[in-house]
C-alpha beads as a LAMMPS data file, in Angstrom:
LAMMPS data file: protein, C-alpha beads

321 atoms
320 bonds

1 atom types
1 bond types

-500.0 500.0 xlo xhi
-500.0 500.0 ylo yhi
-500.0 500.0 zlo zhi

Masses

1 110.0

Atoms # bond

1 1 1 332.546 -185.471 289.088
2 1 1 332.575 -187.844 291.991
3 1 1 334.052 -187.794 295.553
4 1 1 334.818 -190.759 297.342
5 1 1 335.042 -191.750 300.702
6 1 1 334.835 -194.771 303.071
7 1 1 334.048 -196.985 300.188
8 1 1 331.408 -194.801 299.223
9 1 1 330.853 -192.375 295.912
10 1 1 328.754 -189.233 295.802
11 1 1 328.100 -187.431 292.518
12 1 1 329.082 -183.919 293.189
13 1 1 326.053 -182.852 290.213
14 1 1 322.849 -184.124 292.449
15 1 1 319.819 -182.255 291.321
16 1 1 318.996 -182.037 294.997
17 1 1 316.357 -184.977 295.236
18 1 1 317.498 -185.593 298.824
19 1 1 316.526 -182.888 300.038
20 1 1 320.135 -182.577 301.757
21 1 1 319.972 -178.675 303.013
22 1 1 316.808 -179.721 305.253
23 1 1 318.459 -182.705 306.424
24 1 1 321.464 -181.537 307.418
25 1 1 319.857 -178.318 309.118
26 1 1 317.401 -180.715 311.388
27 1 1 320.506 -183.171 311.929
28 1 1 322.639 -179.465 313.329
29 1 1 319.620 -178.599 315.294
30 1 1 319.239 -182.146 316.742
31 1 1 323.013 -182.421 317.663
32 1 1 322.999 -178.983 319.646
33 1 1 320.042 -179.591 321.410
34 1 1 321.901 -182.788 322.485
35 1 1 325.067 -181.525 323.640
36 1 1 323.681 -178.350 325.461
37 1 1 321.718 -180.932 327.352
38 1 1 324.683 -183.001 328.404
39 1 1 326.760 -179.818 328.289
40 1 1 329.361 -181.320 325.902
41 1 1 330.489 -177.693 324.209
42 1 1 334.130 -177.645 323.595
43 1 1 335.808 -173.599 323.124
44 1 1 337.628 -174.319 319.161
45 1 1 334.897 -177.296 318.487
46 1 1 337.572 -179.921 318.054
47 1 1 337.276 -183.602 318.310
48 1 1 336.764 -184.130 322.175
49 1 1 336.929 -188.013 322.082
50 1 1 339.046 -190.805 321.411
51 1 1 339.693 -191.800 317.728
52 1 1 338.752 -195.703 317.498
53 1 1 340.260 -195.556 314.133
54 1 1 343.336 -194.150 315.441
55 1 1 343.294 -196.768 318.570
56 1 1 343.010 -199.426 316.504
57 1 1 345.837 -198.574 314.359
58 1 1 347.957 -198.179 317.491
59 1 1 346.969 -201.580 319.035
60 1 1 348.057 -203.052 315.711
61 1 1 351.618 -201.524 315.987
62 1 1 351.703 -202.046 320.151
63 1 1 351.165 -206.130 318.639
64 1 1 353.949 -206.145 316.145
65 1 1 355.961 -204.526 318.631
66 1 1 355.134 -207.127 321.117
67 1 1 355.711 -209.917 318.221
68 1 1 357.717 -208.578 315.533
69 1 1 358.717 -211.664 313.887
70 1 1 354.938 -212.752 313.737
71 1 1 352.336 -210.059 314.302
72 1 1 354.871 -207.297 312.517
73 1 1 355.825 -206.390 309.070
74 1 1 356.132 -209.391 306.595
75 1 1 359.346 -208.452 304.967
76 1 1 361.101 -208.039 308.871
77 1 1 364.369 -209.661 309.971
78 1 1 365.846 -210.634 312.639
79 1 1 368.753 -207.966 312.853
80 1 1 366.711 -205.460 311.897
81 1 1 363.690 -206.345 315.249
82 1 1 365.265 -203.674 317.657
83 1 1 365.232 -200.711 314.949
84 1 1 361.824 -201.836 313.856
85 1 1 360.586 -201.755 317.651
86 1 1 362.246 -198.900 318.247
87 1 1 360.601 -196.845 315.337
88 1 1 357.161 -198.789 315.862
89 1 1 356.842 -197.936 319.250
90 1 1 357.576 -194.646 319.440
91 1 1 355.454 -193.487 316.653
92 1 1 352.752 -196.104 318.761
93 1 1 353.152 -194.267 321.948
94 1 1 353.074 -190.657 320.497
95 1 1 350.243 -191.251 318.721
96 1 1 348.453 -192.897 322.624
97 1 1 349.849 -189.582 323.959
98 1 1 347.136 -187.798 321.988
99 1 1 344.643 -190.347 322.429
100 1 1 345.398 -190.140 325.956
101 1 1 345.391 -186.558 325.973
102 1 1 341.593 -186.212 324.497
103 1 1 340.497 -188.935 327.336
104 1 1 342.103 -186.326 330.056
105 1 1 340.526 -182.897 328.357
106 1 1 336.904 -184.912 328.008
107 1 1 336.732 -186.159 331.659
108 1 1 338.227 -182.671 332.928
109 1 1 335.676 -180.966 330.946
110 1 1 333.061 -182.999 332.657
111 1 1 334.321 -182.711 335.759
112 1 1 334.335 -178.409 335.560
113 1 1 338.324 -178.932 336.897
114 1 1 341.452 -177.141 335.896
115 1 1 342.721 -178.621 332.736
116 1 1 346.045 -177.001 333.337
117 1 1 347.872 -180.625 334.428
118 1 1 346.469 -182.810 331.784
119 1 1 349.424 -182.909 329.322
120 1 1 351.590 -184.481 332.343
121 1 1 348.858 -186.717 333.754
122 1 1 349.153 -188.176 330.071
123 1 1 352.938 -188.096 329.168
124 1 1 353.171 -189.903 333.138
125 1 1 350.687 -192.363 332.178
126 1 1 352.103 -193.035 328.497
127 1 1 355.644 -193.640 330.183
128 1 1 353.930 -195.945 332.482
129 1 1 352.224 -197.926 330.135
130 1 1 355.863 -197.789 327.897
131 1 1 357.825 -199.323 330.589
132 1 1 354.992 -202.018 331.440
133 1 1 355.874 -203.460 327.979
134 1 1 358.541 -205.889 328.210
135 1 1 356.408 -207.214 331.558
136 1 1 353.574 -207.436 329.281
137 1 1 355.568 -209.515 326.582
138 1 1 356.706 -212.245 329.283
139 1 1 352.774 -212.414 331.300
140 1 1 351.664 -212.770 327.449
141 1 1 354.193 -215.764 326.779
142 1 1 352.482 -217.679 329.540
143 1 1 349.219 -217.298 327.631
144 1 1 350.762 -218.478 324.265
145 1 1 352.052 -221.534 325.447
146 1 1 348.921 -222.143 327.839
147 1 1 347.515 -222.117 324.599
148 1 1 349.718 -224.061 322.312
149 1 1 349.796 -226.772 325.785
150 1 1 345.760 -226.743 326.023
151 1 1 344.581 -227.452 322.592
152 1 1 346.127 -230.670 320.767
153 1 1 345.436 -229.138 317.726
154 1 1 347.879 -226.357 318.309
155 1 1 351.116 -227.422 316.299
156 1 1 353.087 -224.833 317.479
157 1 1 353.285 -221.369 319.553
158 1 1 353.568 -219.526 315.641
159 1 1 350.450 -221.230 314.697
160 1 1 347.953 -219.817 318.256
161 1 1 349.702 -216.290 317.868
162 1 1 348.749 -216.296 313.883
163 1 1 345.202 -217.763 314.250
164 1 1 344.167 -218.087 317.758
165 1 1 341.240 -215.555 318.345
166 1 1 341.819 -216.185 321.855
167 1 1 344.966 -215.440 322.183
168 1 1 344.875 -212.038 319.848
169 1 1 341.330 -211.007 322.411
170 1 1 343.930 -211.680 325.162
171 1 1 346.858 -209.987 323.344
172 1 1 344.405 -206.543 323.429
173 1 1 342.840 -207.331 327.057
174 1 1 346.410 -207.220 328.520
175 1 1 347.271 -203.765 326.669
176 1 1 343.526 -202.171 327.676
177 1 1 344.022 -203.030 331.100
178 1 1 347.109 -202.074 331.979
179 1 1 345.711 -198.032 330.324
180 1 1 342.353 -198.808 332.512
181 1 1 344.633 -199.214 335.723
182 1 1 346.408 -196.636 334.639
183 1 1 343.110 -194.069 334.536
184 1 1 342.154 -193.658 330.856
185 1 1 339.407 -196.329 330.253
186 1 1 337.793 -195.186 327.577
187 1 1 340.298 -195.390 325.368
188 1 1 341.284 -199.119 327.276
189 1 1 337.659 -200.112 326.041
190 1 1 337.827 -198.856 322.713
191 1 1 340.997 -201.084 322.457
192 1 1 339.124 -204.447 323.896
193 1 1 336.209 -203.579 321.737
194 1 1 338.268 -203.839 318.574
195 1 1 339.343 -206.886 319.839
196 1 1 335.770 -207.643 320.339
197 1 1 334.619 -206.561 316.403
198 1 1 337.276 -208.678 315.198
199 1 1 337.115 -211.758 317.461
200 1 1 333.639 -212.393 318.932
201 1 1 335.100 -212.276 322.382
202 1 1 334.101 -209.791 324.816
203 1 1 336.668 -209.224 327.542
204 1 1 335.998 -205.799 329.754
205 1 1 339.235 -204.355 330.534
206 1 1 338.612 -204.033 333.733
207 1 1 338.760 -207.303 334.285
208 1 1 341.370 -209.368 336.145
209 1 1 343.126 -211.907 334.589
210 1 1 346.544 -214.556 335.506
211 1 1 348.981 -215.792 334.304
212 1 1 348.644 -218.666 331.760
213 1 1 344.946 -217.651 330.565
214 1 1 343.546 -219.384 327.409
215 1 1 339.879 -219.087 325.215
216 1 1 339.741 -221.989 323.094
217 1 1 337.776 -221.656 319.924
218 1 1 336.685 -218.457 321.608
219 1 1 333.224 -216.685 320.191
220 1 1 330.360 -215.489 321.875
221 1 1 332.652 -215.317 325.546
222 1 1 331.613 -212.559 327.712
223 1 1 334.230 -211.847 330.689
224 1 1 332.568 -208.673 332.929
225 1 1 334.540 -205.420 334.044
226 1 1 334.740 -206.452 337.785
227 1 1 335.930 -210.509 336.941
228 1 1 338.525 -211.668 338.542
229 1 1 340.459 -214.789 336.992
230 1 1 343.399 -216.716 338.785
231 1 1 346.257 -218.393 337.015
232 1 1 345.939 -221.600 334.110
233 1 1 342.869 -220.602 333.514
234 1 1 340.947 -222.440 330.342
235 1 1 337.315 -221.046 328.732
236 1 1 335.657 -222.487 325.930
237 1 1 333.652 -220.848 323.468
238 1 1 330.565 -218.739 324.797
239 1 1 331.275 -218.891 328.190
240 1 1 329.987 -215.888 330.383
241 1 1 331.099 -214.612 333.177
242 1 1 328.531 -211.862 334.201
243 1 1 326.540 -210.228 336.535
244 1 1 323.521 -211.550 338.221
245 1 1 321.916 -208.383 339.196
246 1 1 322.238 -204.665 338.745
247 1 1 321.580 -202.581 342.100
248 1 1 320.524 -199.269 341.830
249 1 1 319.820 -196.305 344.110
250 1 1 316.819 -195.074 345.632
251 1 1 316.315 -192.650 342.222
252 1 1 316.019 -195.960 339.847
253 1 1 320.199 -195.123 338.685
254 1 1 322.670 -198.418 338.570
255 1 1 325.360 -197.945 341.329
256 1 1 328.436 -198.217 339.077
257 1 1 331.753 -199.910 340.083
258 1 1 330.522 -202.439 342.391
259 1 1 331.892 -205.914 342.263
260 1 1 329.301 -208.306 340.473
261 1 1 331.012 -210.686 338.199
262 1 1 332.555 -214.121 339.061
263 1 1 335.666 -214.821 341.047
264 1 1 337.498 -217.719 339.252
265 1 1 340.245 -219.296 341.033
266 1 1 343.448 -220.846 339.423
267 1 1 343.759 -223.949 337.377
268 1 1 340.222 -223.548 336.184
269 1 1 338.262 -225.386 333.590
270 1 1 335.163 -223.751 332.051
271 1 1 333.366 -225.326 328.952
272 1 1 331.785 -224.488 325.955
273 1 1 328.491 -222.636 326.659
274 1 1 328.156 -222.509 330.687
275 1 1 326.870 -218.816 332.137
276 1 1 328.753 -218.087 335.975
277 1 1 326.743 -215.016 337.200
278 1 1 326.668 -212.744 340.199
279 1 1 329.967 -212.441 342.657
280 1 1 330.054 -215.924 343.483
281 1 1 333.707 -217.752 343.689
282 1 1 335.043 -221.070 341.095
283 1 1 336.783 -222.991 343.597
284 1 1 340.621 -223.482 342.707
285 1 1 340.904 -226.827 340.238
286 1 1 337.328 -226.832 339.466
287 1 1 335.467 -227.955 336.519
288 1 1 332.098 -226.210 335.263
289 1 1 330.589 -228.594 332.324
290 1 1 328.992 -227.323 329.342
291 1 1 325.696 -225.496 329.218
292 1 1 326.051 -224.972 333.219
293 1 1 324.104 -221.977 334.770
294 1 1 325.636 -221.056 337.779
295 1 1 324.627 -218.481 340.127
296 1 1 326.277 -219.977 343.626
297 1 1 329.840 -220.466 345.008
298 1 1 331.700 -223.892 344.416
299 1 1 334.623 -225.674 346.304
300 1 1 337.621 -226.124 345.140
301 1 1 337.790 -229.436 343.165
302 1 1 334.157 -229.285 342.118
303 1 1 332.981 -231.165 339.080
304 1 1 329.943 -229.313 337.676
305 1 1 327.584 -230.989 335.002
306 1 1 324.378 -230.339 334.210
307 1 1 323.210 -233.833 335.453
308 1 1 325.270 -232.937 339.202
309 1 1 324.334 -229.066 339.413
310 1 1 321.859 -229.996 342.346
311 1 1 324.102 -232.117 344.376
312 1 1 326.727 -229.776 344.047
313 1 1 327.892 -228.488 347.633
314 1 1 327.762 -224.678 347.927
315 1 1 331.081 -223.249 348.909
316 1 1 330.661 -221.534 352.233
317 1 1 331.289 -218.011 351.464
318 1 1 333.650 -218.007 349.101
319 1 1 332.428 -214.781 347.734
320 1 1 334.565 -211.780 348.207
321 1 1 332.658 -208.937 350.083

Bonds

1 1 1 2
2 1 2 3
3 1 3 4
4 1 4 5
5 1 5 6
6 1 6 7
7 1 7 8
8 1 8 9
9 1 9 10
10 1 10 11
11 1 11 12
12 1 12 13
13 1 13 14
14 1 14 15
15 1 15 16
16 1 16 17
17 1 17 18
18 1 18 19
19 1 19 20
20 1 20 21
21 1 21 22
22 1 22 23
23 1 23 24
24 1 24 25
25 1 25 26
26 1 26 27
27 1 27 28
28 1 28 29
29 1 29 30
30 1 30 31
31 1 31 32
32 1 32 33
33 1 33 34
34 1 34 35
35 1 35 36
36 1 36 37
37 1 37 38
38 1 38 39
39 1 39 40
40 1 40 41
41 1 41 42
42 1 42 43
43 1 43 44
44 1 44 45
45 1 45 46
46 1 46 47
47 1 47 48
48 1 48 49
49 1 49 50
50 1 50 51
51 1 51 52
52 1 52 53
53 1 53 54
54 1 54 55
55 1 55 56
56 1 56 57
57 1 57 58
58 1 58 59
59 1 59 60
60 1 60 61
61 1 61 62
62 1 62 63
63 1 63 64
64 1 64 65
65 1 65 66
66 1 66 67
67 1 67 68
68 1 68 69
69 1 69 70
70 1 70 71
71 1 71 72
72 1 72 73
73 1 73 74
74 1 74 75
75 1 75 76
76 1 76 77
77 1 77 78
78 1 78 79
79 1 79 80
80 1 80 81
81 1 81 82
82 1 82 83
83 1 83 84
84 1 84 85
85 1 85 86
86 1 86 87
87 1 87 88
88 1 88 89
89 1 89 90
90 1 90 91
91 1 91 92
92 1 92 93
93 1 93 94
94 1 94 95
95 1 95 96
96 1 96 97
97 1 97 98
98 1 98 99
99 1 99 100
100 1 100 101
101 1 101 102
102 1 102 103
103 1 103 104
104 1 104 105
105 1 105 106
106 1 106 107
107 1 107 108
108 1 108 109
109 1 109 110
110 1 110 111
111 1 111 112
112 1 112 113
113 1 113 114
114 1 114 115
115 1 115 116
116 1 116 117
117 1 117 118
118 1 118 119
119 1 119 120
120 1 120 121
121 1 121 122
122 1 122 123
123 1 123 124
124 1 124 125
125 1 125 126
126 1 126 127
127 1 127 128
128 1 128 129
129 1 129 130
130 1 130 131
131 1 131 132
132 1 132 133
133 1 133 134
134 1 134 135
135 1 135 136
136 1 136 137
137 1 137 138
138 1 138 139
139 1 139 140
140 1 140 141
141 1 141 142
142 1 142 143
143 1 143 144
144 1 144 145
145 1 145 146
146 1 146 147
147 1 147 148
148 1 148 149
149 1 149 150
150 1 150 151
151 1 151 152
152 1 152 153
153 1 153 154
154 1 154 155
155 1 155 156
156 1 156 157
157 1 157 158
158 1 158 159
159 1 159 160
160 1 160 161
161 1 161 162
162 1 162 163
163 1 163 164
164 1 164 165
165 1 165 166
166 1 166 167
167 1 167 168
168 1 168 169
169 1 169 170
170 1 170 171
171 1 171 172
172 1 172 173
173 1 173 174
174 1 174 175
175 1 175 176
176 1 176 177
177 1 177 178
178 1 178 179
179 1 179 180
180 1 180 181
181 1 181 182
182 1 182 183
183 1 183 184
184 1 184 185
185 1 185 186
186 1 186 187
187 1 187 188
188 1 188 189
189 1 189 190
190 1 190 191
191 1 191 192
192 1 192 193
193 1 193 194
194 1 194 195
195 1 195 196
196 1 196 197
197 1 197 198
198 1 198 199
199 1 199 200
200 1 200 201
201 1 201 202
202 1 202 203
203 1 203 204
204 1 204 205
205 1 205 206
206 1 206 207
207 1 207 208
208 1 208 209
209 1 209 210
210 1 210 211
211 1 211 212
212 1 212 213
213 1 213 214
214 1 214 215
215 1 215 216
216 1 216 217
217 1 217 218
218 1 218 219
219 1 219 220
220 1 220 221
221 1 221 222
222 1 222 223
223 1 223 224
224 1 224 225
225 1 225 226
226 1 226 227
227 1 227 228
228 1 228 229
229 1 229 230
230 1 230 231
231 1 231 232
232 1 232 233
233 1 233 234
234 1 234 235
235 1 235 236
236 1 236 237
237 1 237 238
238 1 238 239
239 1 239 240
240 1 240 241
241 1 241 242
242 1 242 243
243 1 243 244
244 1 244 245
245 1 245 246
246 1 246 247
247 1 247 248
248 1 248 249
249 1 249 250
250 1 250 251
251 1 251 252
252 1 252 253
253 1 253 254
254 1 254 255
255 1 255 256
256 1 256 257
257 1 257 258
258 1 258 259
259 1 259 260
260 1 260 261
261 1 261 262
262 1 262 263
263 1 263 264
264 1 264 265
265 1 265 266
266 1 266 267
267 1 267 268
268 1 268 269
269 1 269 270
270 1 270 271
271 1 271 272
272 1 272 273
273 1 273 274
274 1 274 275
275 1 275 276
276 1 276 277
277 1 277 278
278 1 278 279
279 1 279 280
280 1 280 281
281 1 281 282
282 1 282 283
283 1 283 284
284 1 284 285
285 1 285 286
286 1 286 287
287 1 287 288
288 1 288 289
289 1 289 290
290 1 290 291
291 1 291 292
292 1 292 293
293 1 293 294
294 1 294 295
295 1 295 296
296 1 296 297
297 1 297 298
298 1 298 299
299 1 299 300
300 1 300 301
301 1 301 302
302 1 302 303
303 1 303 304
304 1 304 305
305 1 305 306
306 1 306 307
307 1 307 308
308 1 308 309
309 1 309 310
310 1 310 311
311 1 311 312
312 1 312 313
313 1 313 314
314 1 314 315
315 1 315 316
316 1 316 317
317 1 317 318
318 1 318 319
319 1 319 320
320 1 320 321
């Protein structure tokens, strides 16, 4: 007899080579020593996280919703869209209620406070994030077309919403942030980091981002949580924008939070392979070449190459406080 599960099969008749009763008894002792130390004991010991199966599944539908007639069902048509968007997004956002929920009952938990208002914190939040939709659809048309506009290649807007990386990283970074501004981000990064498994691009959804924002080609970019990107924006593959340094208080701990990732104004070019670090600003209409490292402020209308970086001028504080 075999069981099967995740890909895997286990005969049910072992002779008990592994040694599994000893194995498992050391893993139980191991994973109770660990949560009594970080005091993670739940009352009914149910799942107390976020499912990233489950998140995944509902970023999947919140796309098809989004893009029925290319991200949804194959066999879809036309006068059938509403129903289908309808039905998909309701079973989309009830399943995010729960996912919501857990976020809510973990951080309460932590935070030793009354867990008697989390099921309307989350049904408020959910309705938010519901209503945000159709805003969501028209900021992410700008990013289509400032992808099908930036890359010559592109031979229509079907063609970057089927194959684009890019634009299905950015299709995910615009749901996760609008649930980390809305005060759930855990399960907002366990959205962007499917976007991440599946892409190669690592957006933090706490980062800001315009109107009109395209990754060309796309893997191995690295966009930090406190980033803030203006409008027409264009990166290339492995671009980073990331932090220079990480303070940390007098016991040795890294202040969270604080802003330390570029500020990239709008109409911004950024090629393959240049690394932007520390809370310095991209002057509006500039150009950083490939291979750049950056670690200072530039004016607008800069032209950045590797054979230029030291004649560069240095914005005069451009950098945000």
């Amino acid at each position: 007899m075999t069981l099967k599960k995740g890909g895997l099969t286990r005969a049910t008749d072992s002779e008990g080579s592994w040694q599994l009763d000893r194995i498992v008894s050391e893993l139980h002792d191991i994973r109770t020593r660990w949560r009594g130390a970080q005091q993670r004991t739940t009352e009914c010991g149910a799942r107390e996280f976020p499912s990233r199966e489950a998140l995944r599944d509902i970023a999947e539908a919140l796309c098809g919703a989004l893009f029925p007639m290319r991200l949804g069902p194959s066999d879809l048509h036309q006068e059938s869209e509403d129903f289908y968007i309808g039905y998909t997004l309701d079973a989309a956002l009830n399943a995010l209620l729960h996912q919501v929920r857990l976020e809510l009952r973990y951080d309460a938990r932590r935070a030793a406070s009354p867990q008697a208002d989390v099921n309307l914190l989350a049904r408020a939040i959910v309705a938010e994030f519901a209503l945000s939709l159709p805003g969501l659809r028209a900021l992410l048309d700008t990013d289509v077309l400032a992808a099908y506009q930036g890359d010559p290649a592109a031979r229509s807007v079907d063609e970057v919403l089927l194959c684009y990386p890019g634009v299905l990283a950015v299709i995910h970074h615009r749901i996760a942030h609008k649930l980390y501004a809305l005060g759930v981000p855990l399960v907002a990064r366990i959205i962007s980091e499917a976007a991440h498994s599946s892409t190669g691009i690592d957006i933090h959804p706490g980062a800001q981002i315009g109107a009109g924002f395209f990754i060309d080609h796309g893997t191995g970019v690295v966009i930090g949580e406190t980033a803030v990107i203006g409008e027409r924006v264009r990166l290339y593959q492995a671009v980073t924008l990331g932090a220079k340094r990480f303070p940390a208080d007098e016991a040795g701990t890294l202040q969270k939070g604080l802003p330390r990732h570029p500020v990239v104004e709008d109409d911004v070019v950024i090629y393959a392979g240049a690394t932007i670090l520390g809370r310095v600003t991209i002057g509006r209409g500039s150009t950083i070449g490939g291979n750049v490292w950056l670690t200072r402020s530039v004016p607008p209308g800069s032209q950045v190459t590797q054979a230029n970086l030291q004649n560069v001028p240095v914005a005069a504080e451009l950098v945000e406080p």
